[in-house]
C-alpha positions in Angstrom: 247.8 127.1 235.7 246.9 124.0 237.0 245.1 122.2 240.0 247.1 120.2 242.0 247.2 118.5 245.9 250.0 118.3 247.3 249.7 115.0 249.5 252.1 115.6 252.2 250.2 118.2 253.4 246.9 116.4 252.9 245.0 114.8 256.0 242.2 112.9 253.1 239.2 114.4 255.2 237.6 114.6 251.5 236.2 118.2 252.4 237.2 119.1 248.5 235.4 115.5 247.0 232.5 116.0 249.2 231.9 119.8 247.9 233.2 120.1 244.8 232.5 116.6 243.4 233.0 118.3 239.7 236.7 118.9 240.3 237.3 115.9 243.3 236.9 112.6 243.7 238.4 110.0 246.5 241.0 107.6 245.1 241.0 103.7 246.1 243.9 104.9 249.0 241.5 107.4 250.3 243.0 110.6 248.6 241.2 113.0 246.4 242.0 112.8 242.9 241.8 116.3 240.4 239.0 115.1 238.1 240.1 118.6 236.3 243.2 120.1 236.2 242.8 123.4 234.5 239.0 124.7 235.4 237.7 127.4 233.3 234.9 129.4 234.4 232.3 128.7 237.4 235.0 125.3 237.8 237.5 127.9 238.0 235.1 129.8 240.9 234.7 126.2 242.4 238.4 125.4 242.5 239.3 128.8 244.1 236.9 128.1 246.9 238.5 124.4 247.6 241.7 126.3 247.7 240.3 127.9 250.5 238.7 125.4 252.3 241.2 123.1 252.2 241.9 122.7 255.9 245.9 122.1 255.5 246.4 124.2 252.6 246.8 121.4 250.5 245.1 122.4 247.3 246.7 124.9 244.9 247.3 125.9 241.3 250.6 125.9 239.7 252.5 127.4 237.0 252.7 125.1 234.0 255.7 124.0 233.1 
């Protein structure tokens, strides 16, 4: 599993950069960037509660390919 934004759904209000600066940061456009794609464990805790806080659902992990 990975951690991935999916930018059509993201408004850039940075609420995932601004709490989890270990897994966010905020690109030169103004979206976040995934510092870390596949947390393990308290970054895996930390990315699980982005997820959730992600005010248009726009954080997720997905299957590897």
């Amino acid at each position: 599993m990975r951690l991935v934004i999916n930018y059509k759904k993201c408004r850039r209000a940075a609420q995932c950069s601004y709490l989890h600066p270990e897994l966010f940061k905020v690109g030169e456009t103004g979206a976040p960037v995934v510092l870390v794609e596949q947390p393990g464990g308290e970054l895996r805790d930390a990315a699980e509660e982005a997820i959730e806080l992600c005010p248009n659902g726009a954080i997720s992990f997905e299957e590897e390919k």
